[in-house]
Z-matrix of the N, CA and C atoms (Angstrom, degrees):
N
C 1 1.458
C 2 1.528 1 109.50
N 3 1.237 2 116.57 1 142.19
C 4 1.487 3 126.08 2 -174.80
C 5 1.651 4 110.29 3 -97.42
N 6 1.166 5 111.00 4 159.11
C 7 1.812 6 111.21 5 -178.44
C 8 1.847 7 95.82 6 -66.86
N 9 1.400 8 125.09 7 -34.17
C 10 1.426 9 116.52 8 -158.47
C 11 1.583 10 87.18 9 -69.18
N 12 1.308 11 129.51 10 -30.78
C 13 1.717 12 103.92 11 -176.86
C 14 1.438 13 110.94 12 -75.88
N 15 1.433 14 149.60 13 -19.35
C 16 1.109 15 138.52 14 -174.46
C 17 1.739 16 107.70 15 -115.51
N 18 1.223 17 133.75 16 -6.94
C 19 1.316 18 131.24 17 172.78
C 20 1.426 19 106.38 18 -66.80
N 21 1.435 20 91.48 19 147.69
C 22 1.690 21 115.88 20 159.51
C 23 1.278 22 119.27 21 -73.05
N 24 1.852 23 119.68 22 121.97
C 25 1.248 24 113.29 23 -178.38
C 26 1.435 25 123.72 24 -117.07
N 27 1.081 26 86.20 25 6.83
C 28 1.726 27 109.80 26 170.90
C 29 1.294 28 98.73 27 -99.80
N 30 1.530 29 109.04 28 94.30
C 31 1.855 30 97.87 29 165.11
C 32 1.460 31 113.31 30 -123.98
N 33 1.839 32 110.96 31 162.41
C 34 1.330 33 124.52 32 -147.90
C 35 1.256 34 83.33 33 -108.27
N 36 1.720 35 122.16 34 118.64
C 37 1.769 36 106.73 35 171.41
C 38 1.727 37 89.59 36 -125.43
N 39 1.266 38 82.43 37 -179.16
C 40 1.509 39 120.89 38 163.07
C 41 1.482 40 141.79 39 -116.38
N 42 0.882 41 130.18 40 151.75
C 43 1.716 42 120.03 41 171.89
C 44 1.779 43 99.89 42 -113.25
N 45 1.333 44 91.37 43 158.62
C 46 1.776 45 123.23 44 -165.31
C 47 1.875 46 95.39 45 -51.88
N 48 1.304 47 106.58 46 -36.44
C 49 1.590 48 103.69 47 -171.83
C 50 1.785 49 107.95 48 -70.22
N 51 1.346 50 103.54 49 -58.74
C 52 1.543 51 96.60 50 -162.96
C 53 1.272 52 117.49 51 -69.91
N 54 1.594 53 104.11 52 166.30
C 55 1.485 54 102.77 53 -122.25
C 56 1.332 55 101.14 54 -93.09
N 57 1.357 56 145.89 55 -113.02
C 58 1.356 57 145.17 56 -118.76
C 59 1.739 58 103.18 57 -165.92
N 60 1.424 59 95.18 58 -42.29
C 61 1.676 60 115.53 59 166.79
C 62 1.467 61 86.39 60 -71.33
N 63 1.346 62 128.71 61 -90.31
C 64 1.448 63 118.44 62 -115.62
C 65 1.848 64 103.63 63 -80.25
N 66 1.781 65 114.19 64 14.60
C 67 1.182 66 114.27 65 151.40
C 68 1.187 67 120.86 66 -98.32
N 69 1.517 68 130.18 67 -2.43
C 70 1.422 69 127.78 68 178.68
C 71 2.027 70 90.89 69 -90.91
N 72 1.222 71 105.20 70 -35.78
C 73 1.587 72 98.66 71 177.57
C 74 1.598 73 113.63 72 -61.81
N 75 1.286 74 116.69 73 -51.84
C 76 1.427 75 130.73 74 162.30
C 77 1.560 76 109.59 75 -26.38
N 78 1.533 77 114.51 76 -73.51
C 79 1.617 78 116.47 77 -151.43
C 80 1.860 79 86.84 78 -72.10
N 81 1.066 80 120.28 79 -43.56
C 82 1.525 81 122.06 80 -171.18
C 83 1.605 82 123.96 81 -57.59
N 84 1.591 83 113.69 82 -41.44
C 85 1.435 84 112.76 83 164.89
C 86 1.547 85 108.34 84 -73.27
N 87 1.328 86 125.09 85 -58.48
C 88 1.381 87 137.27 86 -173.05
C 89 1.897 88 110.66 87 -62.53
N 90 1.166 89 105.85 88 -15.90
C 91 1.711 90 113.72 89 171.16
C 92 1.626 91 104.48 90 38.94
N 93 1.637 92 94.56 91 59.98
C 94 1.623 93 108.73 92 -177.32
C 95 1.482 94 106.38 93 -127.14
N 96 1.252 95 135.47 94 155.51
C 97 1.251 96 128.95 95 169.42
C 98 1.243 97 126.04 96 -105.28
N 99 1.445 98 132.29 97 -4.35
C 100 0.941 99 144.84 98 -172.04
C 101 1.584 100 104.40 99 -134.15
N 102 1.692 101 118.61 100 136.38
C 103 1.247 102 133.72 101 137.40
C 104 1.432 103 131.39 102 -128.33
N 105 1.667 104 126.61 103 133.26
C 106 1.013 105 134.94 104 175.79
C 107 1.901 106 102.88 105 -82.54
N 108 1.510 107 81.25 106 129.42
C 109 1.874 108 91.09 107 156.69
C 110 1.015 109 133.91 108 -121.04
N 111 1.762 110 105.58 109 140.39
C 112 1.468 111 117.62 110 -146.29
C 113 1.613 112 97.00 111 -115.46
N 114 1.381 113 113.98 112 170.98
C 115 0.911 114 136.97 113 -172.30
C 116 1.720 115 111.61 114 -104.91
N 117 1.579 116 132.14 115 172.44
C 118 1.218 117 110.03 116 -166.93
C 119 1.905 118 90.16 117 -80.94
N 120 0.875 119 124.44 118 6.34
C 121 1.887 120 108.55 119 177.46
C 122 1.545 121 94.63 120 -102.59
N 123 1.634 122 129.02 121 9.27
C 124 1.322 123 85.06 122 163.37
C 125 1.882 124 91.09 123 100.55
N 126 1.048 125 144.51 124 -56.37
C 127 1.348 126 154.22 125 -177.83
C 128 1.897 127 110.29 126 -58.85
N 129 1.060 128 97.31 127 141.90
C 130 1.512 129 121.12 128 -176.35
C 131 1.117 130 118.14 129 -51.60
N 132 1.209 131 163.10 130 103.46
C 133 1.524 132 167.73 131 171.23
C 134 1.728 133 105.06 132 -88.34
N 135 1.198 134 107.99 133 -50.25
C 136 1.680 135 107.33 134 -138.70
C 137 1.646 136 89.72 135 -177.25
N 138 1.627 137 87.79 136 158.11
C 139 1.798 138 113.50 137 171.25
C 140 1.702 139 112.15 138 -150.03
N 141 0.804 140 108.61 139 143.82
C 142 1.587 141 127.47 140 -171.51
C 143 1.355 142 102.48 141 -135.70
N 144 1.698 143 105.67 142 122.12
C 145 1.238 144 112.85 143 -162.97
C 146 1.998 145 91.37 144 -126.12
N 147 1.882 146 116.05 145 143.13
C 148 1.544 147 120.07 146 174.40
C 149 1.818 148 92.15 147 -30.67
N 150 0.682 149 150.70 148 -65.27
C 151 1.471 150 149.80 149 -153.38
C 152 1.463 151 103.84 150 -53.71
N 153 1.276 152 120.95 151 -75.75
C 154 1.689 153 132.13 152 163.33
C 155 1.539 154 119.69 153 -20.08
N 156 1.848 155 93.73 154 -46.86
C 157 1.639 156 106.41 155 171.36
C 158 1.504 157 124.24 156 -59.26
N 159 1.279 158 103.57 157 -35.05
C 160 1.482 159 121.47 158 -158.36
C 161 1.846 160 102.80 159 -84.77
N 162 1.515 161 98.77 160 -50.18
C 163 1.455 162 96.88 161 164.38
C 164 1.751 163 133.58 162 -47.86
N 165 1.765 164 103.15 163 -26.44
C 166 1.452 165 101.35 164 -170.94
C 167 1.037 166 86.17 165 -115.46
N 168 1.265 167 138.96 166 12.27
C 169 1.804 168 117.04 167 146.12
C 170 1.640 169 110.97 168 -50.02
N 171 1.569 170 100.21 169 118.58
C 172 1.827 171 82.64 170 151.66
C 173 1.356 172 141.13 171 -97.66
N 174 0.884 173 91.49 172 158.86
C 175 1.984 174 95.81 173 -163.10
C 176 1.319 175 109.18 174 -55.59
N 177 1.543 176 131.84 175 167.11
C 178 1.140 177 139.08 176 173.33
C 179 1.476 178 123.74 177 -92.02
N 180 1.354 179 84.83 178 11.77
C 181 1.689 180 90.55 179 173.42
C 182 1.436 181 98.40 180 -101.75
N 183 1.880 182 127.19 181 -42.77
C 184 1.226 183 113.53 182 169.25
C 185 1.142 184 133.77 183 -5.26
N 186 1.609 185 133.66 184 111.70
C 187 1.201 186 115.06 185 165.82
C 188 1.219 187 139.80 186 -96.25
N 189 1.842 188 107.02 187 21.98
C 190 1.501 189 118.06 188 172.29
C 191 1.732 190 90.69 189 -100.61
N 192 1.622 191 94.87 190 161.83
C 193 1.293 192 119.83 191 -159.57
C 194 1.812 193 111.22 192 -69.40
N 195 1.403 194 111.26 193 95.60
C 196 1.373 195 117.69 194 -156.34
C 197 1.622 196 112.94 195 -57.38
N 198 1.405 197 130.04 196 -21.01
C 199 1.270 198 132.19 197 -179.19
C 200 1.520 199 91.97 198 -71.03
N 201 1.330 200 133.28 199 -55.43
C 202 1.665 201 140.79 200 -176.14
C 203 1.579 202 93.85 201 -16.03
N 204 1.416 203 99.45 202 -70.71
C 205 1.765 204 135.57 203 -151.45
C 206 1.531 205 73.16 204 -59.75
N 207 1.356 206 165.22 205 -59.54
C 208 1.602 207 140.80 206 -116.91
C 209 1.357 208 93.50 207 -121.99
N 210 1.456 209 113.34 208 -4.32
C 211 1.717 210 112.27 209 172.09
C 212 1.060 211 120.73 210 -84.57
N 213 1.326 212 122.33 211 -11.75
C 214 1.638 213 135.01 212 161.34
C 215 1.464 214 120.70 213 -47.77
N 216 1.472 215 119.87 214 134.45
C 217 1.560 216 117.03 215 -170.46
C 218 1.138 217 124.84 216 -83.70
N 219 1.453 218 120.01 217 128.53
C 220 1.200 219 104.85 218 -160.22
C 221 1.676 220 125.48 219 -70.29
N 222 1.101 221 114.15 220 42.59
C 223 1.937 222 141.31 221 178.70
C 224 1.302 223 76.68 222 -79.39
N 225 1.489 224 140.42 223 -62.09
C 226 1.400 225 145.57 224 -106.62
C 227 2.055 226 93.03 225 -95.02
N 228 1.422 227 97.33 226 -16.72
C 229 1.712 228 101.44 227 -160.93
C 230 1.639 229 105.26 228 -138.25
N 231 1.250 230 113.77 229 1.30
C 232 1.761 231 117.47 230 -165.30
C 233 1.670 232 88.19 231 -76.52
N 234 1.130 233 135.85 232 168.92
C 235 0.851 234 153.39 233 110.00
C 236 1.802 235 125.04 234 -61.92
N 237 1.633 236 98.44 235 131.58
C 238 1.792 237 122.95 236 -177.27
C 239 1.490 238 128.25 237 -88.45
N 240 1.946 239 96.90 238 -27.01
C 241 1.189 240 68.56 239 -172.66
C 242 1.839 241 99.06 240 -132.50
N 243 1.330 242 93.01 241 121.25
C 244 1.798 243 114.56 242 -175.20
C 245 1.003 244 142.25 243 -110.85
N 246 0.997 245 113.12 244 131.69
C 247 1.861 246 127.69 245 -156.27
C 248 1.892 247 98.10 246 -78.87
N 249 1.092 248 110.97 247 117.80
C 250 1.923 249 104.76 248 -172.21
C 251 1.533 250 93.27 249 -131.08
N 252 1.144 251 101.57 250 163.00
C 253 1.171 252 129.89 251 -177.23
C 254 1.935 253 124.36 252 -121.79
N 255 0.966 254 95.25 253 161.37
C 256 2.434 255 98.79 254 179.91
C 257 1.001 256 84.24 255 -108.51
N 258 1.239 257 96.20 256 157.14
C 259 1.932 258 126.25 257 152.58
C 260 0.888 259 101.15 258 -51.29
N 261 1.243 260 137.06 259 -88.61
C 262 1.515 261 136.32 260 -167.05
C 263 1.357 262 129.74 261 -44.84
N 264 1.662 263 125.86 262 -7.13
C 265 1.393 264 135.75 263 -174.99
C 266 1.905 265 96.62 264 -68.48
N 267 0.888 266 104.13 265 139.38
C 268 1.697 267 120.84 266 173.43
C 269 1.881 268 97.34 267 -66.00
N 270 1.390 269 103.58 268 135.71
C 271 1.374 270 119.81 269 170.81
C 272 1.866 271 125.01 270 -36.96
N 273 1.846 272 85.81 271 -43.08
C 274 1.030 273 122.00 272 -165.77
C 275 1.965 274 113.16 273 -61.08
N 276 1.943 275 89.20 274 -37.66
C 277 1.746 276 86.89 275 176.62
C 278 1.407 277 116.35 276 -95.79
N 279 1.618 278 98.60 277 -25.06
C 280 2.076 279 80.12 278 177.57
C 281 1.456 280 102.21 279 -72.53
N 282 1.583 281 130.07 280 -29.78
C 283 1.513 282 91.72 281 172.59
C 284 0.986 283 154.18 282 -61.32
N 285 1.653 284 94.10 283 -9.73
C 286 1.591 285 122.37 284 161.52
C 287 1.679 286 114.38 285 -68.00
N 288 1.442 287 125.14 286 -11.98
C 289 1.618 288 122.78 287 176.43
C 290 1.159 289 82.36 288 -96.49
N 291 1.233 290 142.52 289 -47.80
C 292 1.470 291 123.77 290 -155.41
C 293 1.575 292 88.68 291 -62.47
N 294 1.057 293 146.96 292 -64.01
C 295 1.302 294 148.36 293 -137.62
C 296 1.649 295 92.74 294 -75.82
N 297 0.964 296 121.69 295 -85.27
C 298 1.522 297 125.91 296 176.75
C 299 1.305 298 108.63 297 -27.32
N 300 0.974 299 134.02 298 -70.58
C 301 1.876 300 147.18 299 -164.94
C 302 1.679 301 111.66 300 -76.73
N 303 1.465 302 99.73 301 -17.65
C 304 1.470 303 98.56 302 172.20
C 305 1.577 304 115.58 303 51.85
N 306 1.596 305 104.13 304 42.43
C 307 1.391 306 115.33 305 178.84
C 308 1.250 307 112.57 306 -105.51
N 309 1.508 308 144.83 307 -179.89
C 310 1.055 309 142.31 308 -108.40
C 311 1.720 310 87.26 309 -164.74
N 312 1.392 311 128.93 310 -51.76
C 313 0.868 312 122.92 311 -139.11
C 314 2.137 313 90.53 312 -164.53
N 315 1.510 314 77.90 313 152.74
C 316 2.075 315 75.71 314 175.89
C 317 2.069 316 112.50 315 -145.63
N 318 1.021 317 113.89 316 107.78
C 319 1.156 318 109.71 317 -161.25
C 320 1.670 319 91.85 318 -87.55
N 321 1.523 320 105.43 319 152.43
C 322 1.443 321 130.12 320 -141.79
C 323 1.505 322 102.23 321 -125.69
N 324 1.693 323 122.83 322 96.16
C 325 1.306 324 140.49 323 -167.19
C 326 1.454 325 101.99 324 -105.89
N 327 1.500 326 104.97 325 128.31
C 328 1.760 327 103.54 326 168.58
C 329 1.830 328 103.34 327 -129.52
N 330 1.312 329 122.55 328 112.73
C 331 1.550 330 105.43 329 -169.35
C 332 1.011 331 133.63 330 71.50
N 333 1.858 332 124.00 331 40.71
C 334 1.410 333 127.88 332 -134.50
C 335 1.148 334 138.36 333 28.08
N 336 1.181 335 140.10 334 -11.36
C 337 1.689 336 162.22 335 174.55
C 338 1.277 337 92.74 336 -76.76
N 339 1.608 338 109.17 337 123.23
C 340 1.509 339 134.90 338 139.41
C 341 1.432 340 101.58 339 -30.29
N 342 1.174 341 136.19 340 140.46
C 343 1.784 342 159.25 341 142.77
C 344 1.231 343 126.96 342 -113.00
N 345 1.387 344 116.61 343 -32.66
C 346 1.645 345 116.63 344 -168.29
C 347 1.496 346 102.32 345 -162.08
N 348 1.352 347 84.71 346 -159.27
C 349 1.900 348 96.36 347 177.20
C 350 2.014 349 95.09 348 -179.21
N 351 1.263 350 98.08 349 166.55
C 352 1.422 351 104.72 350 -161.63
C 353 1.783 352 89.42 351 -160.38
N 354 1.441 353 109.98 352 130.33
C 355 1.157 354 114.71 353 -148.60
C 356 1.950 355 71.45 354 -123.68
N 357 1.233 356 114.81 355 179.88
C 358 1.782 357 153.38 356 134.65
C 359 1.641 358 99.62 357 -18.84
N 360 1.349 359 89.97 358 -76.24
C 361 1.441 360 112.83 359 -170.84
C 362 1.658 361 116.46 360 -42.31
N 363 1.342 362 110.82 361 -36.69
C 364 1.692 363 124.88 362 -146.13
C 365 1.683 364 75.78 363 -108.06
N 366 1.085 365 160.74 364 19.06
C 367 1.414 366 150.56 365 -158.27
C 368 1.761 367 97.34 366 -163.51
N 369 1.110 368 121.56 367 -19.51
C 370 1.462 369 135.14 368 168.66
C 371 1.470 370 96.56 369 -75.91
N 372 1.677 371 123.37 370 -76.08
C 373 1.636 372 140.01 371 -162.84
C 374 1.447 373 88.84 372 -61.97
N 375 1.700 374 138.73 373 -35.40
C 376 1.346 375 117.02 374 -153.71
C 377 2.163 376 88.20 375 -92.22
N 378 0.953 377 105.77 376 -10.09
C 379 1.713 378 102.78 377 -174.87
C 380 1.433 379 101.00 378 -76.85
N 381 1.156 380 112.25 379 -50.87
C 382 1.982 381 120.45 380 160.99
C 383 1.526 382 111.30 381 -22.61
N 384 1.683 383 91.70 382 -75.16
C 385 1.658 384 90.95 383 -177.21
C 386 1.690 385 108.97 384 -42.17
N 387 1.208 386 100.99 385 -70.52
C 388 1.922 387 102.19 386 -147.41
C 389 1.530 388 94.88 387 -72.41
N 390 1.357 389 143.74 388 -9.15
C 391 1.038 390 131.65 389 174.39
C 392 2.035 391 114.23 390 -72.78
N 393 1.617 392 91.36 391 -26.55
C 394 1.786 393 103.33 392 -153.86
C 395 1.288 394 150.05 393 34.30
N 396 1.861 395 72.48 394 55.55
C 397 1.495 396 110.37 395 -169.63
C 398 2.061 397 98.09 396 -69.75
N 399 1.057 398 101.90 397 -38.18
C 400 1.657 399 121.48 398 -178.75
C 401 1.823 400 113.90 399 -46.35
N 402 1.806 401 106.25 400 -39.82
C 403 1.329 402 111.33 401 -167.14
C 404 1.188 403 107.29 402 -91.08
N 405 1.858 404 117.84 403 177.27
C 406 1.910 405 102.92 404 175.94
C 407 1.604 406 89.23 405 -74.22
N 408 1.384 407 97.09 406 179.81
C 409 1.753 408 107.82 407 162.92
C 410 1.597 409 101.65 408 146.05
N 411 0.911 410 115.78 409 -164.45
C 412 1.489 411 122.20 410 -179.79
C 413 1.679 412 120.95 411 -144.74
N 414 1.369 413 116.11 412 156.20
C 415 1.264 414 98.95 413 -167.49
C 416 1.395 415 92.19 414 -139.95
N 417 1.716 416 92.02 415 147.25
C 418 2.032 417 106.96 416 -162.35
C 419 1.834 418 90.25 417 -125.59
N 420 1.239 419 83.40 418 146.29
C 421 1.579 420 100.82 419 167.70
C 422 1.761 421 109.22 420 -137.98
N 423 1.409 422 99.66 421 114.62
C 424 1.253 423 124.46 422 151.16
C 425 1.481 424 137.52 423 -87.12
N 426 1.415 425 114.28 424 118.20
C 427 1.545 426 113.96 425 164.30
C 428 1.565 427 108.63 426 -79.98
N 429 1.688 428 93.27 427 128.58
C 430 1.588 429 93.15 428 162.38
C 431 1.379 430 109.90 429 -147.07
N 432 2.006 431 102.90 430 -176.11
C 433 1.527 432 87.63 431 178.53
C 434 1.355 433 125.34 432 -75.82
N 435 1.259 434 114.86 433 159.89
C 436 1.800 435 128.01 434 175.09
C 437 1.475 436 94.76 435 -64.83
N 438 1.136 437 132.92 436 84.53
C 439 1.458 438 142.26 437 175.11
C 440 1.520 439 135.07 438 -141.12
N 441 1.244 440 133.53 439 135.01
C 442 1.606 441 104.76 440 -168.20
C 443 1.731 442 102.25 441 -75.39
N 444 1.406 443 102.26 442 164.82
C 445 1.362 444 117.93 443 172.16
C 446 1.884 445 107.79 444 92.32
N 447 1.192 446 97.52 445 -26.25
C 448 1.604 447 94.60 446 -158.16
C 449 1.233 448 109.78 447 -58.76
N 450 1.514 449 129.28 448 -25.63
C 451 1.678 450 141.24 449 176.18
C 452 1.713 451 111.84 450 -55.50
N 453 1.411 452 96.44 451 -41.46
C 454 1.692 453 102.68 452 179.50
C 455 1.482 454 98.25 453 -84.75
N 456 1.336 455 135.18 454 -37.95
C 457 1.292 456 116.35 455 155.99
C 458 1.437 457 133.67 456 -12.53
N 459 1.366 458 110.59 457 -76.30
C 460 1.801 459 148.90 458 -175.45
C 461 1.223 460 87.51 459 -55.18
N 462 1.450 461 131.37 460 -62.92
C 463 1.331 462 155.05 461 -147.32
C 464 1.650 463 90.40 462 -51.55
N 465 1.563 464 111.67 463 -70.28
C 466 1.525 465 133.49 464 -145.05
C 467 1.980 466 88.40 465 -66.31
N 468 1.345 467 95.28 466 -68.01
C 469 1.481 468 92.12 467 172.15
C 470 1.620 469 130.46 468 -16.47
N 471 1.601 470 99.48 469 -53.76
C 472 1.705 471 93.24 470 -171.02
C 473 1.753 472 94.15 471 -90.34
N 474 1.041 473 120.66 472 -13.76
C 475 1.642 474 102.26 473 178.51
C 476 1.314 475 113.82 474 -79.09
N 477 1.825 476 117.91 475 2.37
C 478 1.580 477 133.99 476 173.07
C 479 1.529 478 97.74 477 -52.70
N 480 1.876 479 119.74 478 -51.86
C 481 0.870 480 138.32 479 179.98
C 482 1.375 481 141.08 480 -25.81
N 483 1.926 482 91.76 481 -48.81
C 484 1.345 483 121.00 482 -140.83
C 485 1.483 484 127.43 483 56.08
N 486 1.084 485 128.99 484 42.63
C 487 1.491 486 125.89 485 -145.62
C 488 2.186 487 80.28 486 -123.45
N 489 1.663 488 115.83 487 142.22
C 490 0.970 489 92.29 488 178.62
C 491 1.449 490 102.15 489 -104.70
N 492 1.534 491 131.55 490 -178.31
C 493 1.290 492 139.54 491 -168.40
C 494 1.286 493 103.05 492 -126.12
N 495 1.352 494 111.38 493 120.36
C 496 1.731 495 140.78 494 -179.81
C 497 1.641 496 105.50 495 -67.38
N 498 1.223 497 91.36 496 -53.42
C 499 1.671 498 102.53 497 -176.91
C 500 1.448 499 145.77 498 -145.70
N 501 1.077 500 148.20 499 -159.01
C 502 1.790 501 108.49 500 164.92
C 503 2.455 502 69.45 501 -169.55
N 504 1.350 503 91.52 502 120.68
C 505 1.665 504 91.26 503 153.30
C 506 1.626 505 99.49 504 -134.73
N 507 1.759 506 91.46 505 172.50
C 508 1.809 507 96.16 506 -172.02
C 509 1.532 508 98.91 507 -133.09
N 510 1.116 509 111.02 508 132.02
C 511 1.384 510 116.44 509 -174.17
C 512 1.574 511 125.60 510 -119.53
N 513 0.955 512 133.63 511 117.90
C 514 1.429 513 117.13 512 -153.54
C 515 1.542 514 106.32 513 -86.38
N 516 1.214 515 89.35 514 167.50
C 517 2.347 516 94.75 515 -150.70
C 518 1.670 517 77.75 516 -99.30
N 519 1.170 518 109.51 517 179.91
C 520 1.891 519 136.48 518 -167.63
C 521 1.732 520 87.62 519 -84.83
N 522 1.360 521 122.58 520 -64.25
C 523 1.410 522 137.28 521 146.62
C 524 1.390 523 123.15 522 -13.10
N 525 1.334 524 127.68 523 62.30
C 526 2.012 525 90.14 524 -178.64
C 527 1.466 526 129.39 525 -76.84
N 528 1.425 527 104.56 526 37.67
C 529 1.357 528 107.55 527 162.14
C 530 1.744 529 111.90 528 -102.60
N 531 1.231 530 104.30 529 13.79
C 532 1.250 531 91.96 530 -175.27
C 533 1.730 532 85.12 531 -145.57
N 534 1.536 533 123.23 532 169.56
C 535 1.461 534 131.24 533 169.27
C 536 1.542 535 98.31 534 -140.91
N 537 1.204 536 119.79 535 176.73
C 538 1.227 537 135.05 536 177.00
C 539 1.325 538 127.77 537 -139.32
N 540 1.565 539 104.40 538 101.56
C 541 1.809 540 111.18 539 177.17
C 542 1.489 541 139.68 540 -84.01
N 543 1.249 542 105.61 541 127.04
C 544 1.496 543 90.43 542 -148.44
C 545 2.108 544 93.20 543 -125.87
N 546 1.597 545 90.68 544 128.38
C 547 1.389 546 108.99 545 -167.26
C 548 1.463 547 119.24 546 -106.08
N 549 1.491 548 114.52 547 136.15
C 550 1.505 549 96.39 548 176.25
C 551 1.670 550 93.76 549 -120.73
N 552 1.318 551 103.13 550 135.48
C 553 1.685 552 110.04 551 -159.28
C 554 1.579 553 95.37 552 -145.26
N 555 1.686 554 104.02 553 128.68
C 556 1.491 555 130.03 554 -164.54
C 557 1.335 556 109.14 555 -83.13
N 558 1.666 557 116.58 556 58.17
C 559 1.705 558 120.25 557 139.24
C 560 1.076 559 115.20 558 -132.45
N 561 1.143 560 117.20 559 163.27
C 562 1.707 561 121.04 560 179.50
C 563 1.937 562 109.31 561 -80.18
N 564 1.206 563 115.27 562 -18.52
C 565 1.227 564 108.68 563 179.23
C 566 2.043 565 109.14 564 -145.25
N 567 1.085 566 62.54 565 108.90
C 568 1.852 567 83.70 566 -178.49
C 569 1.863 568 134.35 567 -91.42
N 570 1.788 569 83.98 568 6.23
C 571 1.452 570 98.84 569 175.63
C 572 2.115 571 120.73 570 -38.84
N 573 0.979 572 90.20 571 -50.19
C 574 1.541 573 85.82 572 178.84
C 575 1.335 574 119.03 573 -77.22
N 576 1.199 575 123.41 574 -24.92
C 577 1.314 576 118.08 575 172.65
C 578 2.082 577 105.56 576 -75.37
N 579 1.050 578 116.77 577 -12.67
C 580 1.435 579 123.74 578 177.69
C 581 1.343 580 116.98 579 -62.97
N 582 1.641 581 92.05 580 -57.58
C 583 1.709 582 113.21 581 -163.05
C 584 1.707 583 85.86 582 -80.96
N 585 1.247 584 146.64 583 -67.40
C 586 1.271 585 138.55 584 158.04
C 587 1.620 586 115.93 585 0.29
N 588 1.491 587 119.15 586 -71.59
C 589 1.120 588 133.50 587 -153.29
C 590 2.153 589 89.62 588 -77.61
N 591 1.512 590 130.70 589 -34.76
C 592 1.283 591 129.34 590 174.71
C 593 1.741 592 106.91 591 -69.59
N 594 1.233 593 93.57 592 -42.60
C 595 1.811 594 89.56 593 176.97
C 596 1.501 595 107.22 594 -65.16
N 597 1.211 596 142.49 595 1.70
C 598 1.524 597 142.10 596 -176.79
C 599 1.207 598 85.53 597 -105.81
N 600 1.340 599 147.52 598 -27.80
C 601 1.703 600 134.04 599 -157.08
C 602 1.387 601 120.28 600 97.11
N 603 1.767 602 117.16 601 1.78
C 604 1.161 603 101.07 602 -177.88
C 605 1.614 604 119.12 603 -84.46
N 606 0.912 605 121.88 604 -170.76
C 607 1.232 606 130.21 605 154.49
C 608 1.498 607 146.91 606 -131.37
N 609 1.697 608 96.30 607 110.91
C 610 1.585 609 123.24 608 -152.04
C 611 1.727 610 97.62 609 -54.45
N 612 0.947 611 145.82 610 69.09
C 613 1.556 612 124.65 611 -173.61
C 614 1.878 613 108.88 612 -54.44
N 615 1.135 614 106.91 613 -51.87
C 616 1.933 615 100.37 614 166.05
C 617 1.946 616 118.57 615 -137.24
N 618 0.619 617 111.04 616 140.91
C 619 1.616 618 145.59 617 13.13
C 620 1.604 619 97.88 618 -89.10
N 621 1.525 620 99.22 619 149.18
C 622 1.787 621 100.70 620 177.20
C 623 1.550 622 106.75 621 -154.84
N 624 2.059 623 100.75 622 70.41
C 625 1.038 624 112.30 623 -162.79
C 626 1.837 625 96.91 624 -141.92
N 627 1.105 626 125.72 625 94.45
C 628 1.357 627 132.21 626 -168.66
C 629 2.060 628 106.15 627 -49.82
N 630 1.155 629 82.00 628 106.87
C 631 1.581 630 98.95 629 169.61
C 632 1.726 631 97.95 630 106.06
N 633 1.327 632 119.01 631 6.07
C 634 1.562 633 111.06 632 -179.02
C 635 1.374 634 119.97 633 -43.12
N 636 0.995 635 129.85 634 151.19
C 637 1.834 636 157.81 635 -174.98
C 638 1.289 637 99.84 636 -168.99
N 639 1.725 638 98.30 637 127.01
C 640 1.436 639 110.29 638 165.14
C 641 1.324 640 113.38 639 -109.42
């Protein structure tokens, strides 16, 4: 999956001048945490994130005139230098910047031009989908060997069933002689495909509860 299917393409920016208010007004109607600021072409300058906001609030103990303090532009508090992302980058690696960079949010450049943005949120809901964590069904984890073929193995087994498969991830075991595949497959009770999958030699790691139904 590519960032252009799950990015936001409706985005809320700002420019370097306005002030300090009219991004606390911004994140508050729009109930967003993040804005990128653009320039008049449209191009990336800066981002101001609720956090950034919260810092240049001044306090109410301040005794200079606190509206003064929120008329300041937000140039004065944006952050310059930003980690962005293409449309075309696979889902798969900016969640890898989010993880590394410990960022929040990834604004979405095609041709120097702003296009999108891709929040936490939009990389959380897209793990839902492809996992099908969202639908009923149940989900099995098998240890097997680190070997080719063995996936279409597992595979053939549950289509003995007819049962269809939501998802298939692979996780690597503590062991690397062994990995662990982990299925989300559309019935509520998967007992026979279990006891099936132990009579082959594998090993069910969950459910691994004789007579299970979820």
């Amino acid at each position: 999956m590519i960032v252009e299917e799950i990015m936001k393409k409706k985005v809320h920016t700002l420019v370097p001048t306005d002030s300090i208010a009219a991004a606390i007004k911004l994140i508050d109607e729009e109930k967003i945490r993040h804005i990128p600021v653009v320039n008049e072409s449209n191009q990336l300058v800066g981002i101001i994130s609720d956090r950034d906001i919260r810092d240049a609030k001044p306090s109410i103990l301040n005794e200079n005139d606190p509206k003064a303090a929120l008329e300041n532009p937000i140039s004065n508090i944006m952050k310059t230098e930003i980690i962005t992302g293409h449309p075309l980058d696979f889902v798969e690696e900016i969640s890898a910047i989010f993880y590394e960079h410990r960022i929040s949010c990834l604004p979405i450049e095609k041709e120097g031009k702003l296009v999108g943005i891709v929040t936490e949120t939009d990389l959380l809901h897209t793990l839902v989908q492809l996992t099908g964590a969202h639908q009923p069904g149940s989900q099995l984890e098998v240890k097997v060997l680190n070997r080719t073929g063995v996936l279409a193995e597992v595979v053939n087994i549950i289509k003995k069933y007819n049962v269809n498969i939501s998802s298939v991830l692979v996780y690597p075991d503590k062991d690397l002689d062994f990995k662990v595949l982990v299925f989300r497959v559309q019935t509520m009770n998967p007992t026979g495909i279990i006891t099936n999958l132990k009579e082959e030699g594998y090993t069910v790691m969950w459910p691994n509860i004789p007579g299970y139904q979820s």
